[in-house]
C-alpha positions as CSV (number, residue, x, y, z in Angstrom):
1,X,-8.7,94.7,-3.6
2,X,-7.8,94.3,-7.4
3,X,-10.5,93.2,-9.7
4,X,-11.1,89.6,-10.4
5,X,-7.9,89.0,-8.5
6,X,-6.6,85.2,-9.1
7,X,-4.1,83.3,-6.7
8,X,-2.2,80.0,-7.0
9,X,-1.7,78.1,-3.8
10,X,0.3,75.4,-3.5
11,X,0.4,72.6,-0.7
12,X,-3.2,73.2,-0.9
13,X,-4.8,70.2,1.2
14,X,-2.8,71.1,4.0
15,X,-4.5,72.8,7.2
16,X,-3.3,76.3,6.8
17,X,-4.4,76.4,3.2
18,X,-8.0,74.6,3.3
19,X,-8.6,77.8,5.9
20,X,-7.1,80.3,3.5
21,X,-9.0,79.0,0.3
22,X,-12.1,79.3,2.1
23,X,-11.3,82.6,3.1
24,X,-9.9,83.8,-0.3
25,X,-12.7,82.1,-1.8
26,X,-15.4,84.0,0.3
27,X,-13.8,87.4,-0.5
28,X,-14.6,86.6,-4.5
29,X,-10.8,85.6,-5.2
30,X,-10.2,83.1,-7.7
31,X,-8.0,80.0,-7.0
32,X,-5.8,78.2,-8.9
33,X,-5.2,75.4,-6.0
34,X,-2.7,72.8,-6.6
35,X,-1.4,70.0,-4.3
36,X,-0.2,65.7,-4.1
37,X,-3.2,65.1,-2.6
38,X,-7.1,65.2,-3.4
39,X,-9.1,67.5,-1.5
40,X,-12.5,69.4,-1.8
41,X,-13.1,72.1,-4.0
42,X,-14.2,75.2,-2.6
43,X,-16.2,78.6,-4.9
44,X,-14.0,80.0,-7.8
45,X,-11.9,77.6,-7.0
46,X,-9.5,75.4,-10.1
47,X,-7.7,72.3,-8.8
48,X,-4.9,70.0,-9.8
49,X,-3.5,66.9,-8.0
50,X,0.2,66.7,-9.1
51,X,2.5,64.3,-7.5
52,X,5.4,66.4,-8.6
53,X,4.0,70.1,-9.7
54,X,4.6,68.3,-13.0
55,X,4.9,71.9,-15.4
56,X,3.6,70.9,-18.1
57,X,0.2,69.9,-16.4
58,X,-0.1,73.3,-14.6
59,X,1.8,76.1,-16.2
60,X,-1.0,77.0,-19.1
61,X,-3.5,77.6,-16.2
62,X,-1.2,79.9,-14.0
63,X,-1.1,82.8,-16.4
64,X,-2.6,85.9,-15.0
65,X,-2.4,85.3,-11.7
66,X,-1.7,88.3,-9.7
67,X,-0.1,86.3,-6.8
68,X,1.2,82.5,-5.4
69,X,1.3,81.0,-1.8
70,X,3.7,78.7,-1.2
71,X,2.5,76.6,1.1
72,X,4.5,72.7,0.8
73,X,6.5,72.2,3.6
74,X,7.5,69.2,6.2
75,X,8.7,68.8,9.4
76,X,9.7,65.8,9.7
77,X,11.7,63.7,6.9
78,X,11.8,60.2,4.9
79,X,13.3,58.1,3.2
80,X,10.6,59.6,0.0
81,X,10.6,63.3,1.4
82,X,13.0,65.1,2.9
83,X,14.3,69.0,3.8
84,X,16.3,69.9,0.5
85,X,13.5,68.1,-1.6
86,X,10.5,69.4,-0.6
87,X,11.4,73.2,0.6
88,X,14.5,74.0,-1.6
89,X,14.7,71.7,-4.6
90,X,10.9,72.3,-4.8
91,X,10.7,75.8,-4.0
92,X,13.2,76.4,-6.6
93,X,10.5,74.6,-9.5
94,X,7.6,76.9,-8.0
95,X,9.9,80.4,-8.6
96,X,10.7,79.0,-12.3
97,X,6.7,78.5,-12.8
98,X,5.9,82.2,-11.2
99,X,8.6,83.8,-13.5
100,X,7.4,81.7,-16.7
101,X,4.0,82.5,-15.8
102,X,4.7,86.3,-14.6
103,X,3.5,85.8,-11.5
104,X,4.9,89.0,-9.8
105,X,4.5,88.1,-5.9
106,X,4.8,85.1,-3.8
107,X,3.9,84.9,0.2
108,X,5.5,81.8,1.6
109,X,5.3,80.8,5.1
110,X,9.4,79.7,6.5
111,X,9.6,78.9,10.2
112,X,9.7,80.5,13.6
113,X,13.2,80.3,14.3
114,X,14.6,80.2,11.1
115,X,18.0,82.4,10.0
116,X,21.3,82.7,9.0
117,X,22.9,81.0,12.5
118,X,20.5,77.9,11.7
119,X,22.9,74.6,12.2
120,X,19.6,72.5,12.2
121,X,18.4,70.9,8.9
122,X,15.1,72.1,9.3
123,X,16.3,75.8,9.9
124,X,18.9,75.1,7.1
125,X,16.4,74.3,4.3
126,X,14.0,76.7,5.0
127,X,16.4,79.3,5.2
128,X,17.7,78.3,2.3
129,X,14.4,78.3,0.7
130,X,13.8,82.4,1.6
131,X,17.0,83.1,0.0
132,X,15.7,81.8,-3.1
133,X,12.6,83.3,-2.7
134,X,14.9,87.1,-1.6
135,X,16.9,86.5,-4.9
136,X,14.7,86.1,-7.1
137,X,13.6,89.4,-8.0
138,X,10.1,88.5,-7.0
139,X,7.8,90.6,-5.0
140,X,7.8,88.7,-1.5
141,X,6.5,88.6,1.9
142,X,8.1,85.9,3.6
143,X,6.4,84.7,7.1
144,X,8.0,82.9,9.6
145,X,5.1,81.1,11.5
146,X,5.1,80.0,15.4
147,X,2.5,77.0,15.8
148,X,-0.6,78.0,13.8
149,X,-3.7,76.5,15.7
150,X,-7.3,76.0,14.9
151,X,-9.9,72.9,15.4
152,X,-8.1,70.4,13.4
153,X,-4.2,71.6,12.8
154,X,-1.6,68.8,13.7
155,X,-0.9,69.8,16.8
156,X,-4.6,70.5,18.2
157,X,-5.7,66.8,16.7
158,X,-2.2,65.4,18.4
159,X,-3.4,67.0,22.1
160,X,-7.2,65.3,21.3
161,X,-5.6,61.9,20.4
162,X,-3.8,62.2,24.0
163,X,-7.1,63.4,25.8
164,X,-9.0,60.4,24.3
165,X,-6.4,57.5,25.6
166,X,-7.0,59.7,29.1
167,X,-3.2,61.3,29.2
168,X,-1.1,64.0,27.4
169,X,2.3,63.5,27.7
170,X,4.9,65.9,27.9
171,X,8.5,66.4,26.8
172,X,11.0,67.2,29.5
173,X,9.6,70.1,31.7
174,X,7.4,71.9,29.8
175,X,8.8,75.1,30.9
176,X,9.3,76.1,27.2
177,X,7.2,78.4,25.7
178,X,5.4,78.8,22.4
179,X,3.7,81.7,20.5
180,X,0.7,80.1,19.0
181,X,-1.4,82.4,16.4
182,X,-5.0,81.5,15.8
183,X,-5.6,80.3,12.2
184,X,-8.6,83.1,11.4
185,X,-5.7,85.7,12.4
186,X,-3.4,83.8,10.2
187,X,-6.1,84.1,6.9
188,X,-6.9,87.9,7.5
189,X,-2.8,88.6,7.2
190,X,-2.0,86.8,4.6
191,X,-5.2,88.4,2.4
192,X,-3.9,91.9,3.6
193,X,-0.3,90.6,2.5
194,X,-2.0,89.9,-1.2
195,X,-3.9,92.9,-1.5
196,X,-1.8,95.8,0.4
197,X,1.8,97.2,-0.5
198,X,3.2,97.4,3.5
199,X,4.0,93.8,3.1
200,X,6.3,94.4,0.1
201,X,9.8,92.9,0.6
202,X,9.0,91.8,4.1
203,X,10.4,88.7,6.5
204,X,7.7,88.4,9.6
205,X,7.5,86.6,12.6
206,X,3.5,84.9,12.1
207,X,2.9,84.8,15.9
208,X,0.4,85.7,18.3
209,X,0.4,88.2,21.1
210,X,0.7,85.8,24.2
211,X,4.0,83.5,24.5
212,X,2.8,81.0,26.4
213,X,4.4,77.7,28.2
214,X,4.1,74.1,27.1
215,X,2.8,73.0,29.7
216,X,0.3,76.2,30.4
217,X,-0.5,75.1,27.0
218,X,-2.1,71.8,27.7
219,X,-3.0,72.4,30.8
220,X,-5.5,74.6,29.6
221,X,-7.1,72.8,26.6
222,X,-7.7,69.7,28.5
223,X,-9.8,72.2,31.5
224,X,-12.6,70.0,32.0
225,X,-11.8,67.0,31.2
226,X,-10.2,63.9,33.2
227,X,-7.1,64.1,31.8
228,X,-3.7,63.0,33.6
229,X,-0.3,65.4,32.5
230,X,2.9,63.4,32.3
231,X,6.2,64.3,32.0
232,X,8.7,62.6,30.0
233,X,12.3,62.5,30.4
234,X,13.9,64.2,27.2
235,X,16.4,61.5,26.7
236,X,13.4,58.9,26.1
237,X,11.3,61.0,24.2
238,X,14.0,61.8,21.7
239,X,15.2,58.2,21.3
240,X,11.7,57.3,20.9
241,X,11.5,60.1,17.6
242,X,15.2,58.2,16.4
243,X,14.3,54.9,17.1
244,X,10.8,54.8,15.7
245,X,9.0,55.7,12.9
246,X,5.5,56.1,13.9
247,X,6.8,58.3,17.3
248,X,4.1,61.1,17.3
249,X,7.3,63.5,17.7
250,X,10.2,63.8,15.0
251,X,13.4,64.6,16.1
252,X,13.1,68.0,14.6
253,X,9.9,68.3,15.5
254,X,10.9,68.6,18.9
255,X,13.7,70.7,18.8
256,X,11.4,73.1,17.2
257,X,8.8,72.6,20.8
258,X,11.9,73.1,22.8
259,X,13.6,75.8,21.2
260,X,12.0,78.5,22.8
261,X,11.2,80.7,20.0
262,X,9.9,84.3,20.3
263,X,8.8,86.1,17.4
264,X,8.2,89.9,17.0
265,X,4.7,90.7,17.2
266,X,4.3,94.2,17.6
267,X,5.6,94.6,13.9
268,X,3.2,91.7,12.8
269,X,0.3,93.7,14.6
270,X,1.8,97.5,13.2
271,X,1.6,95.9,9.5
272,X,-1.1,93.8,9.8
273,X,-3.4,96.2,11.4
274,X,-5.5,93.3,12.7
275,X,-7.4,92.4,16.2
276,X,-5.6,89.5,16.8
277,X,-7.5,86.8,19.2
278,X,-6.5,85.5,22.9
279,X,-5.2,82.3,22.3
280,X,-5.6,81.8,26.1
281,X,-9.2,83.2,25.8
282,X,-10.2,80.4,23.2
283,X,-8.4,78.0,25.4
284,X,-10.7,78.3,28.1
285,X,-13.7,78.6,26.2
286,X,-13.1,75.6,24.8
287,X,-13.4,76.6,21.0
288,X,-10.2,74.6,19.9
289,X,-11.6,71.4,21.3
């Protein structure tokens, strides 16, 4: 790793990046962490709550920084956020800062899924986002993430608020599957992405090595425990995410369950050069629970 090496991240009270500023932090990497919301410091770490990445309160600090994550992103819009704000309008004000600034490489994490066929406005704007990102002349690695899991992501927290009321419900037939990657993988790729030159230029799947059904899924983090599985019709659940707004799923939320997504991991593992953990081993251990 380069000396004294110093990284902005950006969305940084999210999940993914408390994990990675601890891990950054732990391997002597200074942080210039910037986000909406408050959050807790971590070692060598500088922080700035900005409602709109207002310039003028961060630029002065970002000079000399080797590298940014961009890490804002939704998945489900309002009336106050949505798609072309926060992942293109935005992203677009976060490549000005890194050319101002001469940041030289940026890692942002897209969406499994995501391309140039996308007729979904998720898809839409985060593809639209990595094009920026591609044109830029920037040094990139742009990652496209299956569900990242770990004791307290969305989704983990989501299946523990449905084993507490006593039932996890499930859209449709569950048949689906997903590629979850576990969120200590996730922090050891994305520090070999800052540090090493393989990842130059690069779009990646961000998956893990076992594609694994919905309903396989829950089935196994709620072993050993009293929970009751229930299926619900499509047509409900999806009326529920239009009709209201508190519906734990969003419309595109669950078109991104449902999609079926497979990413390519055996070039995330040849780049990476990682050991990459068994999500269906911590599953029935218990660890995510």
């Amino acid at each position: 790793m380069e000396k004294d090496m110093q990284v902005v991240i950006t969305g940084a009270s999210g999940f993914i990046a408390k994990n990675i500023r601890k891990y950054l932090s732990a391997n002597d990497v200074k942080l210039i962490s910037i986000s909406r919301h408050d959050f807790k410091k971590v070692k060598n770490e500088t922080k700035f709550i900005t409602k709109n990445y207002d310039e003028k309160v961060i630029f002065s600090k970002l000079k000399n920084s080797d590298a940014l994550i961009h890490l804002v992103g939704i998945g489900k819009q309002t009336i106050d956020n949505d798609y072309n704000q926060i992942h293109i309008e935005l992203t677009k004000k976060i490549i000005n800062l890194c050319k101002k600034s001469k940041i030289k490489k940026i890692i942002y994490l897209s969406g499994l899924g995501v391309s140039q066929n996308a007729s979904l406005g998720y898809f839409i704007s985060k593809y639209k986002a990595e094009k920026l990102i591609i044109d830029s002349k920037l040094n990139y690695t742009i990652f496209r993430p299956s569900y990242i899991v770990g004791k307290d992501d969305y989704f983990t927290k989501y299946l523990k608020k449905q084993i507490k009321a006593g039932q996890i419900q499930i859209p449709g037939s569950g048949n689906y599957s997903i590629q979850p990657i576990y969120i200590d993988d996730v922090t050891k790729i994305i520090f070999n992405a800052l540090t090493q030159n393989n990842f130059s230029k690069m779009i990646l799947d961000l998956v893990g090595s076992e594609s694994i059904t919905f309903q396989k899924y829950v089935k196994e983090f709620s072993r050993g425990t009293s929970t009751q599985i229930k299926k619900i019709n499509l047509e409900t659940v999806y009326h529920e995410a239009i009709s209201k707004p508190d519906c734990e799923f969003g419309v595109d939320d669950l078109n991104l369950l449902i999609g079926d997504f497979n990413g390519d991991y055996k070039k995330l593992k040849d780049i990476s050069k990682i050991k990459f953990s068994s999500i269906l081993k911590l599953l029935k251990t218990g660890s995510l629970l």
